[in-house]
Structure formats: C-alpha cells, structure tokens
N, C-alpha and C positions, 0 to 999 in steps of 0.2 A: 393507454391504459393508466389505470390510476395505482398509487401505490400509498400504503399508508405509511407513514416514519414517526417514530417517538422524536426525533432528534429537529427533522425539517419538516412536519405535520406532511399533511396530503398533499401529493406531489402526482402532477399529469406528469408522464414519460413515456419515449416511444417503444414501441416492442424492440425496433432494433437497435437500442443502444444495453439492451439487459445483455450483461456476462454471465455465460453459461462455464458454471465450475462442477465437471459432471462425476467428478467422486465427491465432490462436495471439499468443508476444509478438514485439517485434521482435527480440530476441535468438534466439530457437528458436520458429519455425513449427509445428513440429511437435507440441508439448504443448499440449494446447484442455485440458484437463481441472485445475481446480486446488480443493484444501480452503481455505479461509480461516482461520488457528488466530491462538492469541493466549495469551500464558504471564504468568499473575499471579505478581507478584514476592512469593512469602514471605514474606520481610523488611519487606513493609508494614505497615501498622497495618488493622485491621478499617474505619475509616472507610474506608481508602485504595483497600484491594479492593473497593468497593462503585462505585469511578469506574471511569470506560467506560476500556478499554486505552487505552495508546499506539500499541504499536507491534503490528502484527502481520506472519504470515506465511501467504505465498502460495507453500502446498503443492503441487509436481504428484501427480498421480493417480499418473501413468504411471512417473514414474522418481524411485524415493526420496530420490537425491541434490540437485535442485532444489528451494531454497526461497528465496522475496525477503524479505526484511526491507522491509515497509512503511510507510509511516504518513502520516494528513494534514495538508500542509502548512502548514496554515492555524493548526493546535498550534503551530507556528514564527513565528505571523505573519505570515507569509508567504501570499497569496495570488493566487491567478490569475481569471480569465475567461477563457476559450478559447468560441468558437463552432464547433461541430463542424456536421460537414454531414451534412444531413437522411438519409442514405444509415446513417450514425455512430449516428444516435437509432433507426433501425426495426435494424438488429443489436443493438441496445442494449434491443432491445423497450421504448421510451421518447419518450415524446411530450414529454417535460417534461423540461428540466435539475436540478429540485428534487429528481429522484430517481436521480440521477445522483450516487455517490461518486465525488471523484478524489483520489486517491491517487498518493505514489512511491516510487520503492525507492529503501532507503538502505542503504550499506555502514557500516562501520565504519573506520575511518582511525585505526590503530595507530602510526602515525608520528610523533605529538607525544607523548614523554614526558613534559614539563611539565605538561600536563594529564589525564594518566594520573597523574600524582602529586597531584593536587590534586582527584583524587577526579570528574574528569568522563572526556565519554567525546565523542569528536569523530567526525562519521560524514559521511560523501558523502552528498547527496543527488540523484536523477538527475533533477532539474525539467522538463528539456526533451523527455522522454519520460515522460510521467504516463500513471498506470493509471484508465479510466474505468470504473468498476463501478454497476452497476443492481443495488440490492441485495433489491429484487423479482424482477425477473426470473432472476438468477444469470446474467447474459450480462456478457461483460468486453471491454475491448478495450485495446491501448495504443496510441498514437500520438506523434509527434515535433511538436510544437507547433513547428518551424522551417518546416512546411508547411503551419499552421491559422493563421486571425485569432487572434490572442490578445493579451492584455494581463497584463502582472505586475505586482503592489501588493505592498510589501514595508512591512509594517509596523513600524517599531522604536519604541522604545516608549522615550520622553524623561526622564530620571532628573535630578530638579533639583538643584542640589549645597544643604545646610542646615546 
C-alpha cells in the first residue's frame, strides 16, 4: 500500500507493518492507523548506523501531515513503571508487560540559543502521556499516567570531580 508523508514523501509499505491505535491518541481520536519510520543520520560512521535508532516517527496513514517524533525514555535515563489495567493489556493484545514498548513524543524546543550554539539540541518531552505499543501485535494506545498507578525513576548519572 502506498502511503503519502509530508516529512518522507510517498512511501510503499506493507499492510502488516501498520499500528492499529483503535481509540486513537489523545490529542485526535480519530486517526487509529499509524507507520512507525526511523531516519539514519548520514553523517554517522558505519559502526554508528549499525545501532538501533534513537528517535523515531509515528506516521498517520490517513493524513500526511501528522507525525510524532518519539523515542524511549529510558535512553534518557529516565524511567517509569506504570500498571495499566487488565481492560489496557487485551486492546494491547498482551498478556505480559515485557512486550509492551513505552514510548513519548518529543518536540523540539528552539528557544534556547545558547545551546543551538553549542552544537546540542533541546526538546520537550511529553512523559505524562506515554505511547504503549505491542510490537507483536501492532496494537497501540496512549494514556495520561495522571489517571494510572505509576511510579517515575529518574536516573542521573553521578560524575566525580578528578
């Protein structure tokens, strides 16, 4: 099937690699249908392309202009436990949380010039609504963790002065 994108123009893909998010997200109900893409940088070194992406994007089917910039947060250090309810795991066609990716959308945050200068790149991340994806099944969901049991671990990582 063909799929059109603002971001990665017209793109052949197969039917069964489309993630089915059947409430939709919470920002628009109405798109269930999304590709999962990922853009290797170039500019890397051959070792470098051979690592699993960072970042990816959640394509709609339906409307070419909809894409989230994703990624998990756990690459940040950052981590969660969320217990979602058993109703969460069978739309999730998922018995088990180990097969359970979470994920968040992150924007990008153009407002600090200082660190636009200094060669980094500073970006929103929306933690309190994480993406849960079944990467067997192709079933998705998003949820507002200000509604679910959960716990956040934030890992930072202790640099000793020498």
């Amino acid at each position: 099937m063909r799929i059109e994108t603002t971001r990665f123009g017209s793109q052949e893909v197969e039917q069964d690699t489309i993630f089915h998010f059947p409430n939709g997200l919470l920002n628009d109900t109405k798109l269930t249908e999304f590709k999962l893409f990922h853009k290797e940088d170039p500019s890397s070194s051959t070792e470098e392309q051979g690592a699993d992406p960072v970042v990816f994007w959640l394509q709609s089917v339906d409307d070419p202009s909809i894409a989230y910039s994703i990624f998990d947060p756990s690459l940040a250090n950052f981590y969660y436990h969320v217990a979602l309810p058993d109703e969460d795991y069978a739309l999730l066609e998922s018995k088990d949380s180990d097969e359970i990716a979470m994920m968040v959308i992150i924007k990008n945050n153009k407002s600090d010039n200082a660190l636009e200068k200094k060669g980094l790149t500073l970006v929103n991340a929306n933690i309190t609504e994480p993406l849960f994806i079944n990467l067997q099944s192709l079933k998705g969901l998003q949820r507002s963790i200000k509604e679910l049991e959960h716990d956040i671990f934030l890992n930072i990582p202790i640099v000793e002065n020498q």
